[in-house]
Backbone atoms as SQL, in Angstrom:
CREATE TABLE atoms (id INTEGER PRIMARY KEY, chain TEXT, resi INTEGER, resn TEXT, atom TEXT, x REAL, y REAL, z REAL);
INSERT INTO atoms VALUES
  (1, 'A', 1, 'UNK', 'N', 9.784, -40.733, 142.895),
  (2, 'A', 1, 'UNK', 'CA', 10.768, -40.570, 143.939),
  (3, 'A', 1, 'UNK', 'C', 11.253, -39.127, 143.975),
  (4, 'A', 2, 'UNK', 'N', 11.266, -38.344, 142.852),
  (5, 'A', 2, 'UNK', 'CA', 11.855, -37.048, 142.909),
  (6, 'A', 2, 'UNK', 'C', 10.784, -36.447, 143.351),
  (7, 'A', 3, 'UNK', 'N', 9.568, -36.422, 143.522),
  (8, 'A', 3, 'UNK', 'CA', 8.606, -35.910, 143.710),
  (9, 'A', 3, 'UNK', 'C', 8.760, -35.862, 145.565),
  (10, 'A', 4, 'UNK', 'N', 9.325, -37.121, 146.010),
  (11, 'A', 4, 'UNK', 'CA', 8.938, -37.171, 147.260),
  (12, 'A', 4, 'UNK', 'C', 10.066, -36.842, 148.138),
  (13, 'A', 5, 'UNK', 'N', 11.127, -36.072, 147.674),
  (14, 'A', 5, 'UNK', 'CA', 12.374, -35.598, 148.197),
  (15, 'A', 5, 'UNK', 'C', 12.165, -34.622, 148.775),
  (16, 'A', 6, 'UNK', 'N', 12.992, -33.872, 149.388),
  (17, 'A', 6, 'UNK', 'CA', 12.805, -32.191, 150.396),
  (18, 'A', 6, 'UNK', 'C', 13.187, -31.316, 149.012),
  (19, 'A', 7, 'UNK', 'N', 13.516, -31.542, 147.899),
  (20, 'A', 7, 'UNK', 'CA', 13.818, -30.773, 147.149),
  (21, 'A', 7, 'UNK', 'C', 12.342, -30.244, 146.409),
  (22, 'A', 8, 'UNK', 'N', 11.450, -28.847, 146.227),
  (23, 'A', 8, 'UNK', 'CA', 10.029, -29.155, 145.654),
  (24, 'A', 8, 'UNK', 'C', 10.458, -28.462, 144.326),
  (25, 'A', 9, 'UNK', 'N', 9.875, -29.411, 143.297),
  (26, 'A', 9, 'UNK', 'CA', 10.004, -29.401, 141.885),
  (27, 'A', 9, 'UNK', 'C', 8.693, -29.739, 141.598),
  (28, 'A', 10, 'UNK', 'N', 8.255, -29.031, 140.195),
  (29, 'A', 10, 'UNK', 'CA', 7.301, -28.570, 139.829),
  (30, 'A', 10, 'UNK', 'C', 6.857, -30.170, 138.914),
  (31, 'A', 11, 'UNK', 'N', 5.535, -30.722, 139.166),
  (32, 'A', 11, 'UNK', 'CA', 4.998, -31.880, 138.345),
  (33, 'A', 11, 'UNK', 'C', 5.182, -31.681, 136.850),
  (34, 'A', 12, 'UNK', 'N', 5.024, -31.108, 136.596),
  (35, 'A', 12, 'UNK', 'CA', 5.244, -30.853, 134.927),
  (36, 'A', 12, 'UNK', 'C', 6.800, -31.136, 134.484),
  (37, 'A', 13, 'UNK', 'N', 7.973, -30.321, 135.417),
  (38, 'A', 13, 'UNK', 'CA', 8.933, -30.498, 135.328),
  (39, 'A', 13, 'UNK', 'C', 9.670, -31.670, 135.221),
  (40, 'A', 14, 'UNK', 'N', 9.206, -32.470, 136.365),
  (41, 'A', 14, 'UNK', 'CA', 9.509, -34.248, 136.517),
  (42, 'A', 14, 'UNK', 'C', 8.945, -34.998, 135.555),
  (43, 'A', 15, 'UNK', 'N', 7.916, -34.567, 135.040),
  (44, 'A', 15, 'UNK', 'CA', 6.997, -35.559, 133.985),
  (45, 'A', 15, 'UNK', 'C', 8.107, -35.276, 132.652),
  (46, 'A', 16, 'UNK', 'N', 8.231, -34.165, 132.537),
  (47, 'A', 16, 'UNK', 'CA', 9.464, -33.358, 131.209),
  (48, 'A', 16, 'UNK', 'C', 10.321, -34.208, 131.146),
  (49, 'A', 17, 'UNK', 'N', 11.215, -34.205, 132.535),
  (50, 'A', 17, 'UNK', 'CA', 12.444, -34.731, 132.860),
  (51, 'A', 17, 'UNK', 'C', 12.359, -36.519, 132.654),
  (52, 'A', 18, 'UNK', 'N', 11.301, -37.557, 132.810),
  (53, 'A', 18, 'UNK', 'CA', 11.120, -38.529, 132.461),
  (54, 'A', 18, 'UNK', 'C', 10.850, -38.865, 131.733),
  (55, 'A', 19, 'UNK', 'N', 10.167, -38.376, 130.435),
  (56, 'A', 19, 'UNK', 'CA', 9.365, -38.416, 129.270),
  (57, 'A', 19, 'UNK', 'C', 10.978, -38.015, 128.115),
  (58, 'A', 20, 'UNK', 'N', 11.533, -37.405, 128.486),
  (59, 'A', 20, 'UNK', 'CA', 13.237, -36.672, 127.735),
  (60, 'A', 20, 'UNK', 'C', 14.269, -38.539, 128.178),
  (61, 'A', 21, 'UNK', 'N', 14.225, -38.850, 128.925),
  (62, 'A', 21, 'UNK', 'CA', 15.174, -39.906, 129.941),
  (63, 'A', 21, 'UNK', 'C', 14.085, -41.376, 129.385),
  (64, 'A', 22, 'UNK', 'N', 13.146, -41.730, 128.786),
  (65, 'A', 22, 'UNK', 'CA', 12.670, -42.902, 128.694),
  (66, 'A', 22, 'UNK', 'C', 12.233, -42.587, 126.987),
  (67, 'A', 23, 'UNK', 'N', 12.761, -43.882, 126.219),
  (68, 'A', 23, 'UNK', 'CA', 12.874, -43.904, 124.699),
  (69, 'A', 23, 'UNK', 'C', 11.427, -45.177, 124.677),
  (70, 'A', 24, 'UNK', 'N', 11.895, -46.628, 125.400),
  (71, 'A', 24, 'UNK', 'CA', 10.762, -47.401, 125.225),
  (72, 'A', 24, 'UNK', 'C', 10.481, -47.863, 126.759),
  (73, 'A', 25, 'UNK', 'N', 9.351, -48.464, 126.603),
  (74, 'A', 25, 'UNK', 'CA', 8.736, -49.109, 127.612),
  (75, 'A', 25, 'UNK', 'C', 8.110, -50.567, 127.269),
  (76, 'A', 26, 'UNK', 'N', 8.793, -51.331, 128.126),
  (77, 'A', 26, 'UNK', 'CA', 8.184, -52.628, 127.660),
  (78, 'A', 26, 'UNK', 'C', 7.312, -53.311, 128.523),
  (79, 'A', 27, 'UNK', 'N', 5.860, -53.293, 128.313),
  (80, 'A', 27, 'UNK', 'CA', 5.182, -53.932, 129.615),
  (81, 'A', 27, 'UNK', 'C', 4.941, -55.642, 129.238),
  (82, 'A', 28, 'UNK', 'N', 5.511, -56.056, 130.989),
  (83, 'A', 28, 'UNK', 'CA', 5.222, -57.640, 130.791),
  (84, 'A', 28, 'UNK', 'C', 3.959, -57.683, 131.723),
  (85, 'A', 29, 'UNK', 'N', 3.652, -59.520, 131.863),
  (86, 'A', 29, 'UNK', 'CA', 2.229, -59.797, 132.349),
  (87, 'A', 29, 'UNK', 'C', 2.364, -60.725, 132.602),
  (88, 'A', 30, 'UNK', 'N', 1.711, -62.024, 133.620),
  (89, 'A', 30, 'UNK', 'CA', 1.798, -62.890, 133.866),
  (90, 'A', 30, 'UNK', 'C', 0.361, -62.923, 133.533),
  (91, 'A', 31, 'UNK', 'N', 0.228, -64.386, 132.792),
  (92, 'A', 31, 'UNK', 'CA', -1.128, -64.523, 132.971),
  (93, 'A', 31, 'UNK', 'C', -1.456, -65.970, 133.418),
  (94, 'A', 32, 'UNK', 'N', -2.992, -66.026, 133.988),
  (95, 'A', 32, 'UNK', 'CA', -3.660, -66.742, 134.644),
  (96, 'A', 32, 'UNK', 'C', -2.789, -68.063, 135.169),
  (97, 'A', 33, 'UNK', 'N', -2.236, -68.839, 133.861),
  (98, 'A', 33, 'UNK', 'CA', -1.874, -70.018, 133.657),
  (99, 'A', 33, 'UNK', 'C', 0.056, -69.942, 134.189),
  (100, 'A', 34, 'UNK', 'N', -0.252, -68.887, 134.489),
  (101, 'A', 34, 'UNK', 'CA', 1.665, -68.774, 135.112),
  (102, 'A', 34, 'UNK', 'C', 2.746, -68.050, 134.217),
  (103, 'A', 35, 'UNK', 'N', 2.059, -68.392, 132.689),
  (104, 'A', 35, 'UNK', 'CA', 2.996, -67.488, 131.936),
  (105, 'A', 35, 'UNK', 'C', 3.143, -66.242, 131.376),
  (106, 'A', 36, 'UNK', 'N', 4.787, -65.863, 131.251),
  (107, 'A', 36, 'UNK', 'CA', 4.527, -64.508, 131.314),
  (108, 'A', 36, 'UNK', 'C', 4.931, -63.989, 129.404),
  (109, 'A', 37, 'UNK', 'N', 4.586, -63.059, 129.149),
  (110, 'A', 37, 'UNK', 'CA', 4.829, -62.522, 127.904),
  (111, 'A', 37, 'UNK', 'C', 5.032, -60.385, 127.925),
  (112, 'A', 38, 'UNK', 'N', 4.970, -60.795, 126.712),
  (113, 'A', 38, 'UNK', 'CA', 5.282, -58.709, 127.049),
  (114, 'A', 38, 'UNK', 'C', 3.968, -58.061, 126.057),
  (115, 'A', 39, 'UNK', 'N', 3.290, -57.688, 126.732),
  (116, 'A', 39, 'UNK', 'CA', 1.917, -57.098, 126.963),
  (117, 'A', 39, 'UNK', 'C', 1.913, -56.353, 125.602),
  (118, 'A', 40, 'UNK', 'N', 2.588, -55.626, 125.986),
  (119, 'A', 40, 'UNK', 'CA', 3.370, -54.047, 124.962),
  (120, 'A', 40, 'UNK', 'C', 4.555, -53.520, 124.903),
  (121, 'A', 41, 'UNK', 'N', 4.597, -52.953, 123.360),
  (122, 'A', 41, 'UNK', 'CA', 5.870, -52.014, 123.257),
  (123, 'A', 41, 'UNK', 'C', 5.215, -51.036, 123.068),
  (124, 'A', 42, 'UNK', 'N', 5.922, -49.907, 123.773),
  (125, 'A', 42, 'UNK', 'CA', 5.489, -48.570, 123.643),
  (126, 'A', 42, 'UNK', 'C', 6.762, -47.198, 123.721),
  (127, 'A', 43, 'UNK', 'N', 6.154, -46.361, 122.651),
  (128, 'A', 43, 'UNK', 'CA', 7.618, -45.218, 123.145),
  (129, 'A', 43, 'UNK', 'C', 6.938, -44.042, 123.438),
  (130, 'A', 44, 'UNK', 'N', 8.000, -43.196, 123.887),
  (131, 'A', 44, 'UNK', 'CA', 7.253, -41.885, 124.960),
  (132, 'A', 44, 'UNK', 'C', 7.878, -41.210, 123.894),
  (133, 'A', 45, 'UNK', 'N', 7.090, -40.259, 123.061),
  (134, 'A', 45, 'UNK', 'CA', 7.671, -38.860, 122.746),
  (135, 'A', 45, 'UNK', 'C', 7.671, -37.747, 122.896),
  (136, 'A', 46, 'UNK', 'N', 7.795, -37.359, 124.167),
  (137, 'A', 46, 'UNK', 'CA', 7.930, -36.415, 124.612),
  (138, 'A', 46, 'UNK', 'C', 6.761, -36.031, 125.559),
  (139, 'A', 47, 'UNK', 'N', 6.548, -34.569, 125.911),
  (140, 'A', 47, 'UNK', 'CA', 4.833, -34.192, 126.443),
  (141, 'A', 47, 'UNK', 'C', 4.000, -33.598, 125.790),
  (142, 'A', 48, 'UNK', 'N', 2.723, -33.483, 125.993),
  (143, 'A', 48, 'UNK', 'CA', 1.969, -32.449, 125.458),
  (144, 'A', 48, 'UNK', 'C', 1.150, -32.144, 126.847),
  (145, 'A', 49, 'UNK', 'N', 0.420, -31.222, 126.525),
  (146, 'A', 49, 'UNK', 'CA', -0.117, -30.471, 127.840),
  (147, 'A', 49, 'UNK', 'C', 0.582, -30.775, 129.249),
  (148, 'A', 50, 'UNK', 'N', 2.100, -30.919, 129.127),
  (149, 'A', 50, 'UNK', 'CA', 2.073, -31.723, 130.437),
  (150, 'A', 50, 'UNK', 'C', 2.190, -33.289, 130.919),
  (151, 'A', 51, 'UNK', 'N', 1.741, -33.783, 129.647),
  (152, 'A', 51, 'UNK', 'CA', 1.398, -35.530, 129.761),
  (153, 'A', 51, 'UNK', 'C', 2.459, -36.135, 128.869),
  (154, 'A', 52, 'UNK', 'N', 2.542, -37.038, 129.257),
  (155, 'A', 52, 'UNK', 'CA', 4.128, -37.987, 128.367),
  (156, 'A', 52, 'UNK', 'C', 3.208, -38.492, 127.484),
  (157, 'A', 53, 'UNK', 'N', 3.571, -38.233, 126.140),
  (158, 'A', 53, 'UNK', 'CA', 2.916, -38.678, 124.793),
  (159, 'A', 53, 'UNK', 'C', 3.503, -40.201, 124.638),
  (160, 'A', 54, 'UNK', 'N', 2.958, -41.627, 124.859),
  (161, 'A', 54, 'UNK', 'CA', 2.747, -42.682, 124.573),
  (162, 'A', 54, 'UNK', 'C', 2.253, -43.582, 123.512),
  (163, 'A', 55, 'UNK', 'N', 3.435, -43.941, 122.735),
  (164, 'A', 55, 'UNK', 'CA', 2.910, -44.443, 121.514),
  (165, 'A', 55, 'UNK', 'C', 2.540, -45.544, 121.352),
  (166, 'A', 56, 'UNK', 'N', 1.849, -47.083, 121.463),
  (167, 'A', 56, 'UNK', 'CA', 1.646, -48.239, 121.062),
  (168, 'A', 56, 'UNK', 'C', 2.335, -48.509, 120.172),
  (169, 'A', 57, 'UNK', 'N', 3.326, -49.236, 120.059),
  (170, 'A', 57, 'UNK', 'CA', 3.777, -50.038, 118.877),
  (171, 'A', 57, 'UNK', 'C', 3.469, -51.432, 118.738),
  (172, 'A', 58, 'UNK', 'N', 3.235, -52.252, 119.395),
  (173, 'A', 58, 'UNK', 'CA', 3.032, -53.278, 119.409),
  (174, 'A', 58, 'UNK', 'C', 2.130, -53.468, 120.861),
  (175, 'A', 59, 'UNK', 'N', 1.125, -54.977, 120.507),
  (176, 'A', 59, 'UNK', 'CA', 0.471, -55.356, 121.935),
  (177, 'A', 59, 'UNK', 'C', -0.042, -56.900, 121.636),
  (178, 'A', 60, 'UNK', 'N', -0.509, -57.134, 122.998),
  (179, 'A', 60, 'UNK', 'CA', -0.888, -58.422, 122.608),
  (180, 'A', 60, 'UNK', 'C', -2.259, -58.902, 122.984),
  (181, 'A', 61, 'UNK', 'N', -2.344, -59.234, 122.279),
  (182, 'A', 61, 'UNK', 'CA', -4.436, -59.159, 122.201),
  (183, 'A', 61, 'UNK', 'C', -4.502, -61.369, 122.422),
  (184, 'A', 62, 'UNK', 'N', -5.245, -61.146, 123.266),
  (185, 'A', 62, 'UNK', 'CA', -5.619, -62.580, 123.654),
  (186, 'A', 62, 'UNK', 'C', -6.731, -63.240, 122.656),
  (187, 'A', 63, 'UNK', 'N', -7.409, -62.810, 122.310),
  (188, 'A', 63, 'UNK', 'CA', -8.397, -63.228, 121.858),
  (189, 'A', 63, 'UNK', 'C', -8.137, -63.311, 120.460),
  (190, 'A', 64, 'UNK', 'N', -7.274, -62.552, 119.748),
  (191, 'A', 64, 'UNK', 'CA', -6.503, -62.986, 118.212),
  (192, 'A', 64, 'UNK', 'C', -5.602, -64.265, 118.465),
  (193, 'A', 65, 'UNK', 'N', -6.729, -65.154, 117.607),
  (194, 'A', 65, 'UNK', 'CA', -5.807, -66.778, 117.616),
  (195, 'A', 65, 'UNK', 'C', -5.981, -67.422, 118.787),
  (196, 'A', 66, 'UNK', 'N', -5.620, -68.885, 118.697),
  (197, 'A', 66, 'UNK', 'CA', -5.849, -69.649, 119.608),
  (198, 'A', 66, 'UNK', 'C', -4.925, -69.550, 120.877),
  (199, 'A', 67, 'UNK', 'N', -3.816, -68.913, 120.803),
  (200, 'A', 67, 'UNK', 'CA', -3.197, -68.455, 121.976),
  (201, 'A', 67, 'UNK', 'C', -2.722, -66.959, 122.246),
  (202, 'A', 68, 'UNK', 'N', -3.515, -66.183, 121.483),
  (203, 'A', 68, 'UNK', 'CA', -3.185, -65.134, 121.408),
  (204, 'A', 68, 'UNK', 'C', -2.514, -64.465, 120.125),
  (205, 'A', 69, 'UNK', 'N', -1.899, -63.320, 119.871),
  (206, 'A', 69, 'UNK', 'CA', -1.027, -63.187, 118.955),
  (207, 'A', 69, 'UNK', 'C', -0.590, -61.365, 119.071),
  (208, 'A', 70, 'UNK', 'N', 0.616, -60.930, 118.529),
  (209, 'A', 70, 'UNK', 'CA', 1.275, -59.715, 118.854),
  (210, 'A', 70, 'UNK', 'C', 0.934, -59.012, 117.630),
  (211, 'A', 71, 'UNK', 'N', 0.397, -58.103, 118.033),
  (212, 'A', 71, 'UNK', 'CA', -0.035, -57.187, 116.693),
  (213, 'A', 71, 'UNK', 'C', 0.581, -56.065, 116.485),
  (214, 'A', 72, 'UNK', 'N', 0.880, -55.541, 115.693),
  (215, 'A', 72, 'UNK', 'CA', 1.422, -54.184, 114.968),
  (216, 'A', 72, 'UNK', 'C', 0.892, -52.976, 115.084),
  (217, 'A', 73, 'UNK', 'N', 0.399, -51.815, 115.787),
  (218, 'A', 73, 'UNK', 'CA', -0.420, -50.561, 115.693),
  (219, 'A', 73, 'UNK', 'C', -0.014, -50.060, 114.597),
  (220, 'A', 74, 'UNK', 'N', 1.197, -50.181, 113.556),
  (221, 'A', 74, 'UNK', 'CA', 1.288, -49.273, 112.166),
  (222, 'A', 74, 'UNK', 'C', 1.440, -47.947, 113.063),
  (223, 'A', 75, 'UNK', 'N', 1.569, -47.319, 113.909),
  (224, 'A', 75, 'UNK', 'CA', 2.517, -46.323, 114.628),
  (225, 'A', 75, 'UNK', 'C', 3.950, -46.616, 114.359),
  (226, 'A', 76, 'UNK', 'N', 4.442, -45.424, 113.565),
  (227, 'A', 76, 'UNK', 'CA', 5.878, -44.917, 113.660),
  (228, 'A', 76, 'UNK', 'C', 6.187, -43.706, 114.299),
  (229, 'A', 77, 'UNK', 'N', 6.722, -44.135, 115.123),
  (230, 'A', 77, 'UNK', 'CA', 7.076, -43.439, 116.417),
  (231, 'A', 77, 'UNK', 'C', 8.533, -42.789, 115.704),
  (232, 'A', 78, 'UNK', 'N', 8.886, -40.958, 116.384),
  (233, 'A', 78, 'UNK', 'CA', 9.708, -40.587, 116.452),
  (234, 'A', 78, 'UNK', 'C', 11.255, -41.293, 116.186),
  (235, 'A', 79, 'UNK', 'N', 11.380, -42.283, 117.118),
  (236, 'A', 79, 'UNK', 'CA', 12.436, -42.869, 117.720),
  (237, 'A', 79, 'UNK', 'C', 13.191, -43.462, 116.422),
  (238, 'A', 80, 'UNK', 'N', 12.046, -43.649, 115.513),
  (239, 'A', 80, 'UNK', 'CA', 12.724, -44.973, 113.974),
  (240, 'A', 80, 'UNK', 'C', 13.542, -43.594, 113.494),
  (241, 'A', 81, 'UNK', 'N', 13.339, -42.326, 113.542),
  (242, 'A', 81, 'UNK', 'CA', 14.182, -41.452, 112.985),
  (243, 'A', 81, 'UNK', 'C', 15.658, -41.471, 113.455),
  (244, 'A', 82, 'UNK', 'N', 15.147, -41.327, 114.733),
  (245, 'A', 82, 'UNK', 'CA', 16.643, -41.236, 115.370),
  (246, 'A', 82, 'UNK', 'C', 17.488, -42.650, 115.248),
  (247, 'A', 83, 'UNK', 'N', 17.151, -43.626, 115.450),
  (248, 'A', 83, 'UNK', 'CA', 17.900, -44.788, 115.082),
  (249, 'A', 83, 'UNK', 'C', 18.126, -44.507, 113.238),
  (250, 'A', 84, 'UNK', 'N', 17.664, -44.385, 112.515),
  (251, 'A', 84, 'UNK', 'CA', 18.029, -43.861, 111.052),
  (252, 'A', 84, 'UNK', 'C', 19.681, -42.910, 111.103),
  (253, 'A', 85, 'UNK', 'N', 19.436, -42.065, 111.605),
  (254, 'A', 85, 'UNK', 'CA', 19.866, -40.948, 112.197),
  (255, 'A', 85, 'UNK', 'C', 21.544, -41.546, 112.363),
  (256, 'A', 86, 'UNK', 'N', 21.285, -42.499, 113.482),
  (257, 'A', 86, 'UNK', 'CA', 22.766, -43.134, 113.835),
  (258, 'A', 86, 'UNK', 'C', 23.155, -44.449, 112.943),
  (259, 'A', 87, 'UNK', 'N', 22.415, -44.421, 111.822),
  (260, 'A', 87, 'UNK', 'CA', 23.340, -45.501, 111.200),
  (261, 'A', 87, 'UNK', 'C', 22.475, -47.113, 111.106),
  (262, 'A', 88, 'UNK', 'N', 21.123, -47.193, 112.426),
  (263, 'A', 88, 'UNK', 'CA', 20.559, -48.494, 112.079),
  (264, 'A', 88, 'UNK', 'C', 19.685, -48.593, 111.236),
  (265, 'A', 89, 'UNK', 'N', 19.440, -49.750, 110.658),
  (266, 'A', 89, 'UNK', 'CA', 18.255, -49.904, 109.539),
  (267, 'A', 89, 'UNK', 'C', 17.602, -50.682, 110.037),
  (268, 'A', 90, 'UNK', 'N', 15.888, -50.577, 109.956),
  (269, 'A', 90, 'UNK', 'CA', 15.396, -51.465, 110.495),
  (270, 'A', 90, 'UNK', 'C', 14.298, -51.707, 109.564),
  (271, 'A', 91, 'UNK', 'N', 13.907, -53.017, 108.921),
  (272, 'A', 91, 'UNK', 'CA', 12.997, -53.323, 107.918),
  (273, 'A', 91, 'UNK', 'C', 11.785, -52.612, 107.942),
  (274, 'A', 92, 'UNK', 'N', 11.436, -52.390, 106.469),
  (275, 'A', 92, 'UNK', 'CA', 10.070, -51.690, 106.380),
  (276, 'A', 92, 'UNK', 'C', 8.850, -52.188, 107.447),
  (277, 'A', 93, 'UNK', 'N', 8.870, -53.593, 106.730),
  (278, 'A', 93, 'UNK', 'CA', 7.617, -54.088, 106.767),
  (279, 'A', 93, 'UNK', 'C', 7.498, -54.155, 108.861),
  (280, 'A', 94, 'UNK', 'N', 8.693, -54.128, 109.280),
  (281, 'A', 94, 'UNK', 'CA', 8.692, -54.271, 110.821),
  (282, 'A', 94, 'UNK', 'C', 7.159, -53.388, 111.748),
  (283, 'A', 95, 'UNK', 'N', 6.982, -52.316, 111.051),
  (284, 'A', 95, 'UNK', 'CA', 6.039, -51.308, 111.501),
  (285, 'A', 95, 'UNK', 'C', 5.021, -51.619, 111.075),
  (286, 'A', 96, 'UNK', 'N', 4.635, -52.312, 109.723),
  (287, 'A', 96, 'UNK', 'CA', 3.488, -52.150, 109.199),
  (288, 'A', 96, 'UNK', 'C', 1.817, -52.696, 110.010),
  (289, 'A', 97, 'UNK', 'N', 0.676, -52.179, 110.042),
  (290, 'A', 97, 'UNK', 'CA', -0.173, -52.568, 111.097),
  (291, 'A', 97, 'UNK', 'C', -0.781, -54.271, 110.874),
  (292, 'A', 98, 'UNK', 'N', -0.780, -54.986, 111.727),
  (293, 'A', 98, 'UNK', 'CA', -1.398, -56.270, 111.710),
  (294, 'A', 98, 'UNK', 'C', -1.009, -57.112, 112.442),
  (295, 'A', 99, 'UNK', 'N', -1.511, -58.099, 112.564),
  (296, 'A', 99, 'UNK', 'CA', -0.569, -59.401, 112.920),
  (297, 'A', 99, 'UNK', 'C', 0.902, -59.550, 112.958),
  (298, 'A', 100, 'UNK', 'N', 1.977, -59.401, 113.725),
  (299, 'A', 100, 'UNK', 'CA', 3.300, -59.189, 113.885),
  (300, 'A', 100, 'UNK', 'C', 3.975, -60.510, 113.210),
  (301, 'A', 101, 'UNK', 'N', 4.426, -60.281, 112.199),
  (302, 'A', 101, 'UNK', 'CA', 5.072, -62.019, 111.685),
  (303, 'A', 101, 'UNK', 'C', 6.767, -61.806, 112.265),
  (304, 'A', 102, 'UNK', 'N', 7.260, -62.719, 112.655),
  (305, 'A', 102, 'UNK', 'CA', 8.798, -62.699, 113.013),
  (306, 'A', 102, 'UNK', 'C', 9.526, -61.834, 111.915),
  (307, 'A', 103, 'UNK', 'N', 10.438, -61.074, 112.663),
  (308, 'A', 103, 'UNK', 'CA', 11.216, -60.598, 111.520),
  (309, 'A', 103, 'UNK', 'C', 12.654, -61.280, 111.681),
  (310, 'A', 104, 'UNK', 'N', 12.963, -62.025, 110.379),
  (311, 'A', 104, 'UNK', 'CA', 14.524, -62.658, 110.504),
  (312, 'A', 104, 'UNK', 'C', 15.586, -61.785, 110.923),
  (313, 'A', 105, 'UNK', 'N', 16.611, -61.998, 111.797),
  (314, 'A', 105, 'UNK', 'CA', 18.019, -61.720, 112.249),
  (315, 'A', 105, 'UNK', 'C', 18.906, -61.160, 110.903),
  (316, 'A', 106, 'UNK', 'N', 18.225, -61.499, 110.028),
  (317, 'A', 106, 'UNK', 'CA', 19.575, -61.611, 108.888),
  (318, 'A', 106, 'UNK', 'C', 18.818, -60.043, 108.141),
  (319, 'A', 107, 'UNK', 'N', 17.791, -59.889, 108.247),
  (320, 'A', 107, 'UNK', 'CA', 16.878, -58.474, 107.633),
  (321, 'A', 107, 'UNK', 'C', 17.176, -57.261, 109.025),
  (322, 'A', 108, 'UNK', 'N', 17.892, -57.627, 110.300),
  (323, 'A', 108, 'UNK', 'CA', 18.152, -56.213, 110.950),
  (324, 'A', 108, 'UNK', 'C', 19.403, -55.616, 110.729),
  (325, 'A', 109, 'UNK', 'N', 20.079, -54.820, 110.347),
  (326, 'A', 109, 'UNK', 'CA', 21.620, -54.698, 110.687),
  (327, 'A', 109, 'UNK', 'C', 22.313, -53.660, 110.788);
């Protein structure tokens, strides 16, 4: 949308300016059968050449398990610093790469 204003700003600039303004991205999906789930977690850290650096943290692979299952990329993204940073803790094992097992309510805080 900023792109398509009377104001002309430079592509690199807007990509800067969105990539600084977006921490995660959560993609959902509907699939075939009507239901929907969340595809991926992903965080932007920042740019390189120009391009918003996109991290995988999590996704969901259909074909792991009989209905699917949410897996772990073992990417630690920037962002676990900054939440450190302000005070949250968030379990080790939360990042680690594999098969995503629930993490209990009582292990975030």
């Amino acid at each position: 949308m900023a792109l398509m204003s009377d104001v002309v700003l430079p592509v690199d600039h807007v990509r800067q300016q969105l990539a600084a303004a977006i921490d995660v991205v959560i993609h959902m999906v509907r699939l075939r059968d009507g239901r929907r789930l969340v595809h991926q977690i992903a965080t932007v850290d920042g740019t390189r050449d120009g391009e918003p650096l996109v991290t995988e943290l999590f996704g969901f692979r259909m074909r792991s398990g009989p209905a699917g299952s949410f897996v772990c990329s073992g990417a630690v993204p920037d962002l676990v610093q900054v939440l450190r940073s302000r005070g949250q803790r968030l379990p080790e094992r939360l990042l680690e790469a594999g098969i995503d097992v629930p993490v209990r309510t009582a292990d975030v805080g």
